[in-house]
C-alpha positions in Angstrom: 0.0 0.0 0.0 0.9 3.7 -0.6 2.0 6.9 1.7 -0.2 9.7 1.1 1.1 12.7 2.4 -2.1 15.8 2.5 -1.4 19.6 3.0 -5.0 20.6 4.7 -4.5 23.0 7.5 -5.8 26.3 8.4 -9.2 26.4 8.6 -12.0 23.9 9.2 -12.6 24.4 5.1 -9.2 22.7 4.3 -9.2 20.6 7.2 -12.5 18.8 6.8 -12.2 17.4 3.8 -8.3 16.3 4.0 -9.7 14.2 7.6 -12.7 13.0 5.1 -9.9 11.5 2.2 -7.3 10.5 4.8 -10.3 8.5 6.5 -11.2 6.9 3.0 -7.8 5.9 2.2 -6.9 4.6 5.7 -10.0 1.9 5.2 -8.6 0.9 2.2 -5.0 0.4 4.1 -3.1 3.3 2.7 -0.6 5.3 5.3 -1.6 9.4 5.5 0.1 12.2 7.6 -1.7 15.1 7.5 0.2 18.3 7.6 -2.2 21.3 9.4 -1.6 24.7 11.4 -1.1 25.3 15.0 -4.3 27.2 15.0 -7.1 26.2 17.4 -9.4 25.3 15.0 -7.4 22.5 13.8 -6.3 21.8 17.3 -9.6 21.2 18.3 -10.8 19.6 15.5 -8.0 17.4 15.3 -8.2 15.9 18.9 -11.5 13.9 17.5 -9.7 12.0 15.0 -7.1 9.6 17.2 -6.6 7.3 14.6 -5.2 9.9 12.3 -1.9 10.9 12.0 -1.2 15.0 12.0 1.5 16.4 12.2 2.2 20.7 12.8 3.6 22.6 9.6 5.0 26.1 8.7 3.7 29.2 6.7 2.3 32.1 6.4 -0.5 33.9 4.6 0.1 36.3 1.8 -1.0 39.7 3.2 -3.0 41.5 3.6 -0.9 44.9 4.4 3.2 45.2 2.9 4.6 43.7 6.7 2.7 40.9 6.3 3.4 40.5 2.1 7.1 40.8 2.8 7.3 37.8 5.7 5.4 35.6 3.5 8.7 34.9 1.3 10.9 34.3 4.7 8.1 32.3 5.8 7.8 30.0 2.6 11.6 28.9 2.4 11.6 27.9 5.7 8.0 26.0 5.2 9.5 24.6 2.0 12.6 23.6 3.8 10.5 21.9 6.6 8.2 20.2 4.2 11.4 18.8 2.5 12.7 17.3 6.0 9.1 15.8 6.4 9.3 13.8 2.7 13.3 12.4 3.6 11.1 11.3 7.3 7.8 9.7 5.5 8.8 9.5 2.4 5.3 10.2 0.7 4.4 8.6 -2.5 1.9 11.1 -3.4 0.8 14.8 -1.8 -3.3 16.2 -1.5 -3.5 19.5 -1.5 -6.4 21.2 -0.1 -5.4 25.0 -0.6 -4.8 27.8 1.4 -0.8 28.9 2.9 -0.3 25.3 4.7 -0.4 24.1 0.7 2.8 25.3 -0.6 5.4 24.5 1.2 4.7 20.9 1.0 3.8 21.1 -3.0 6.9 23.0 -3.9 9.0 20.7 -2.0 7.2 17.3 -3.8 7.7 19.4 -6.8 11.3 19.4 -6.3 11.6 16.1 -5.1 9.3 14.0 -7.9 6.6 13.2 -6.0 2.8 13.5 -7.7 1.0 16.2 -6.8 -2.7 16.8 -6.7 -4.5 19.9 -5.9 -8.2 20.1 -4.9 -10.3 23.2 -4.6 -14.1 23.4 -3.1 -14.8 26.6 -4.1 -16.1 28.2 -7.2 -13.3 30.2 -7.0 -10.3 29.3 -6.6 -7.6 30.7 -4.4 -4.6 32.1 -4.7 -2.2 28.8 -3.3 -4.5 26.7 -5.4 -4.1 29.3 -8.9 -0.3 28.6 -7.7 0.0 25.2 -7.8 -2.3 24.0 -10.3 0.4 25.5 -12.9 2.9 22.2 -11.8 0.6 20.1 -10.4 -0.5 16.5 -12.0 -4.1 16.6 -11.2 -6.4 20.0 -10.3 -9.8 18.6 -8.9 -12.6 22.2 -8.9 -16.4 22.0 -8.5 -18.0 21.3 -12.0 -18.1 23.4 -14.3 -15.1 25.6 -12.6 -12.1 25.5 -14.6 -8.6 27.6 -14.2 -7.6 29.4 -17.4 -4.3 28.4 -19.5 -4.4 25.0 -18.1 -4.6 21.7 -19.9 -7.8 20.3 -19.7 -6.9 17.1 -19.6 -5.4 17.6 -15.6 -8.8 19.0 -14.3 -11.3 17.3 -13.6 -15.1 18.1 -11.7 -15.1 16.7 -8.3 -17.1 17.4 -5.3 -16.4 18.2 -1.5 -15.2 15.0 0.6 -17.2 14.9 3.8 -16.6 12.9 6.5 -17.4 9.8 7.6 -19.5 10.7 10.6 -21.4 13.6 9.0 -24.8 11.5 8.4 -28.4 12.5 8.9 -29.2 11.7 12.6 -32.7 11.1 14.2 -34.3 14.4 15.2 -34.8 14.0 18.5 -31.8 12.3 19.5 -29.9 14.8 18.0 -31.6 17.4 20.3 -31.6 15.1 23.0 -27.5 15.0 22.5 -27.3 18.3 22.2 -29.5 19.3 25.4 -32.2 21.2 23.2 -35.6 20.9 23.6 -37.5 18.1 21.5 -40.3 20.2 20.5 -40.7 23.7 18.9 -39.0 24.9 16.1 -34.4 24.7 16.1 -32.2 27.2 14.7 -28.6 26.8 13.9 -26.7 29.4 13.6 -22.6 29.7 13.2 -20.1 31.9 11.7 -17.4 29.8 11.7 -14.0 30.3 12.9 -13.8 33.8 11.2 -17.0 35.1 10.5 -18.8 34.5 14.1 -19.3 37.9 15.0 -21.6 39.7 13.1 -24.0 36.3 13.5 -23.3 36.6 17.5 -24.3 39.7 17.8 -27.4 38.9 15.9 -28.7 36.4 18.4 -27.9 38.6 21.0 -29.7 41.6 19.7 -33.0 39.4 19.0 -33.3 37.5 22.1 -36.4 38.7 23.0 -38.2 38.2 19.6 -37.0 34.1 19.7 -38.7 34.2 23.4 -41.8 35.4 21.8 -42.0 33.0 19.4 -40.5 29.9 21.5 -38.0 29.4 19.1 -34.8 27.2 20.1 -31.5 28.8 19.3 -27.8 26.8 19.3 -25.5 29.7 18.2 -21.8 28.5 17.8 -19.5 31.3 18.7 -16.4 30.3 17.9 -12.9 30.5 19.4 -12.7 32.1 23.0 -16.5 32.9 21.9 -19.3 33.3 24.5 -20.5 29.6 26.4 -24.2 30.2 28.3 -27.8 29.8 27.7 -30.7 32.3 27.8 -33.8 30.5 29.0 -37.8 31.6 28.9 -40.8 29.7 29.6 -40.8 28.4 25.6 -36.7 29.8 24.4 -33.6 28.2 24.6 -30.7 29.6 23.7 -27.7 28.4 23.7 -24.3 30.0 23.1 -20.9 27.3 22.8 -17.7 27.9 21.0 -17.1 24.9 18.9 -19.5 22.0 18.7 -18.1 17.9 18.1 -21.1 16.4 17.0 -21.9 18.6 13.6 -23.9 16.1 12.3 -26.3 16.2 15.5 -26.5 20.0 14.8 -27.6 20.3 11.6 -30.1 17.2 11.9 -31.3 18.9 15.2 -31.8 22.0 13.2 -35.1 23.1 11.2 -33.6 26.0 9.6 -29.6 27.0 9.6 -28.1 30.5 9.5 -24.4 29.8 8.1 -21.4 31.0 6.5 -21.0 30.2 2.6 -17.9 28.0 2.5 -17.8 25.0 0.1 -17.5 22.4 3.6 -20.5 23.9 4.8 -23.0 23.5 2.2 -21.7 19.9 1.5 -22.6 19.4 5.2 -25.3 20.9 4.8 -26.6 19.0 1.8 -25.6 15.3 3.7 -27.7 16.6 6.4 -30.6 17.8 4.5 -30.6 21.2 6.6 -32.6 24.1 4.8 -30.3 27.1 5.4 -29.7 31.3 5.2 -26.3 32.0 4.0 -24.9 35.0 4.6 -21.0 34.9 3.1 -18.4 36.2 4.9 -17.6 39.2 3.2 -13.9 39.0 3.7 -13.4 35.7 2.6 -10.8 35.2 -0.2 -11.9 36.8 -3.8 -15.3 37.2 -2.3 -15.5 33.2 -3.0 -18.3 32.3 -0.3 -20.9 34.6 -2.6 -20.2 32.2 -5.3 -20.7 29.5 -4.0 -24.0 31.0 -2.0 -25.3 32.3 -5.2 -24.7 28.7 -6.9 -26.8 27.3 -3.7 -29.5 29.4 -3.9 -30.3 28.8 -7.6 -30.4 24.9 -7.2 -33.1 25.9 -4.2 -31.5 24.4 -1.4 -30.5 28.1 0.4 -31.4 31.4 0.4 -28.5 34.4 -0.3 -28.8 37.2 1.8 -25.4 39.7 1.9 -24.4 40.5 5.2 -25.0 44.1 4.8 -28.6 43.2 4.6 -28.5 41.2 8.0 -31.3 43.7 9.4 -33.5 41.6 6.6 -32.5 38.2 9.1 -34.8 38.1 11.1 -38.0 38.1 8.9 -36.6 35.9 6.4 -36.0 33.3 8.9 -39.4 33.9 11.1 -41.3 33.4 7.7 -39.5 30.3 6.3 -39.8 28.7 9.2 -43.7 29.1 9.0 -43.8 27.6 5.6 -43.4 24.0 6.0 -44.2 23.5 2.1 -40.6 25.7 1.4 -38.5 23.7 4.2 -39.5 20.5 2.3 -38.7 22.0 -1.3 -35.2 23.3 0.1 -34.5 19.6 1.6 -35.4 18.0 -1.7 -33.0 20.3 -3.6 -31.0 19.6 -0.7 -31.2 15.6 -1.6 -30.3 16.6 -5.7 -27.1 18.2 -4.2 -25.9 15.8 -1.3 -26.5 12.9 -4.8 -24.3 15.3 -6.8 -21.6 15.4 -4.2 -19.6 12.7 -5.8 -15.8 13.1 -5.4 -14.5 9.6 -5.5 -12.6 10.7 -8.6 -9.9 12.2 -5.9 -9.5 9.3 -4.2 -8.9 7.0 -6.8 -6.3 9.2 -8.9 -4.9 9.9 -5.8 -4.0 5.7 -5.1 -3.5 5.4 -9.1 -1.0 8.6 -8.8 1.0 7.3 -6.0 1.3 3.4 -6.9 2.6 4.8 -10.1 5.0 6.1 -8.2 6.1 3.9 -5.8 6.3 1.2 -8.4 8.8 3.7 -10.2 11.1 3.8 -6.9 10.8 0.4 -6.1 
């Protein structure tokens, strides 16, 4: 069987689905390493996955600001330099990239070295590490239809968004009863991610008293250092955590999400057939999080509403909530995506890419 080396740190959008292929070829007996960040959100995330093996990298974002633009080059000879000390260690047959500044350190260095590098991008743009290394590497997997300019067409190919393993539709009410919410009345979710929490916070704060009216059940997710307590009335519960492990109980506890836009989150979404608001983080790289909320919201499975028109939140999700008849057309279109999701293509180029190559060395 292979090494499979995969570059996925950073945020829980590159994370996820490297823990999702790692977990895919591990079944099938294949050896991964997973290189991620020393940021919280992988720490946290990463403590749930024992039988994977992680292990901290180097980097650095490219800006924003000059400071920031000038460190990056420092910063990616010494990630390079590190990645290459990692491959002479584990000696990879084959690197997954999932984007983002824990990417190319490790791709340049497999570059340099001969090994076969794929690249795989979620969203319908993609980003700047991912523009990089799609010009050397051997495979670029994008969402259909999304294609990088002056690129052979013969290295990219459609693919979806790997999800993982335990991100299944759960029974309704053992999903609340897991999560401590109450088994009747009508759920939302609501999280920001690890970037975009605040303006969504501060939402749920400012409208505690119109949830109380209407004895709807809140679970806001607040992220990192982020505000842990519940608000209770005689038919409200609120409740404010930092970081949920049990996504999958979430969404299935929830009637109606208010999300971020990232490609990870509307695949999870989709798996767990939960109806959703997105509001995309305006900051996100090339505004991509609006692309892929736009692409959502056509298909029917979300609505789209800019976060400069959060004052708009509250009716929006008050109404569809009332409409029982929408919530079932949303989880239908849900159904069409979640069956569209297909991404198996990655895994198997990825084992086809690195047999080739151990075969070569052998």
């Amino acid at each position: 069987m292979s090494r499979v080396l995969l570059a996925c740190g950073g945020t829980g959008g590159h994370l996820a689905p490297g823990i999702a292929l790692a977990q895919r070829l591990t079944e099938e007996g294949h050896e991964c390493l997973l290189i991620v960040s020393s940021k919280v959100v992988d720490a946290r995330m990463t403590s749930n996955y024992p039988r994977l093996n992680f292990v901290p990298g180097k980097g650095r974002g490219f800006g924003p600001g000059l400071i920031a633009k000038l460190l990056f080059f420092p910063a990616l000879l010494g990630a390079v330099w590190s990645s290459w000390c990692l491959l002479r260690r584990f000696r990879p047959d084959a690197l997954v990239c999932f984007g983002g500044f824990m990417s190319l350190g490790p791709s340049l260095a497999c570059r340099l070295s001969g090994i076969p590098v794929l690249v795989h991008e979620a969203n319908r743009k993609p980003g700047k590490a991912v523009r990089l290394i799609a010009r050397f590497a051997d495979a670029v997997h994008l969402p259909a239809g999304v294609r990088i300019p002056g690129l052979a067409a013969e290295r990219q190919h459609d693919s979806g968004y790997p999800v993982r393993a335990e991100i299944r539709p759960q029974a309704r009410d053992a999903a609340r009863r897991a999560l401590g919410l109450p088994p009747t009345g009508r759920v939302v979710l609501v999280t920001g991610g690890s970037q975009g929490a605040h303006s969504l916070n501060r939402w749920v704060e400012d409208n505690l008293e119109e949830f109380a009216i209407r004895g709807i059940h809140v679970l806001c997710l607040t992220g990192p250092g982020g505000r842990e307590d519940e608000v209770r009335s005689p038919d409200s519960l609120v409740k404010f955590v930092p970081f949920c492990h049990q996504m999958a109980m979430a969404y299935s506890a929830a009637d109606l999400a208010v999300t971020r836009a990232g490609a990870g989150t509307l695949a999870e979404l989709a798996t767990c057939r939960t109806p959703a608001v997105l509001v995309p983080y305006p900051r996100s790289a090339d505004d991509h999080q609006t692309a892929n909320a736009r692409e959502s919201e056509q298909s029917g499975a979300a609505i789209l509403l800019p976060e400069p028109e959060l004052p708009r939140l509250l009716r929006i999700v008050f109404d569809r909530l009332a409409d029982a008849a929408a919530l079932a057309v949303m989880r239908d279109a849900l159904a069409l995506a979640d069956a569209a999701n297909r991404w198996e293509e990655l895994a198997r180029e990825t084992i086809a890419l690195a047999g080739r190559r151990r075969l070569a060395v052998a």
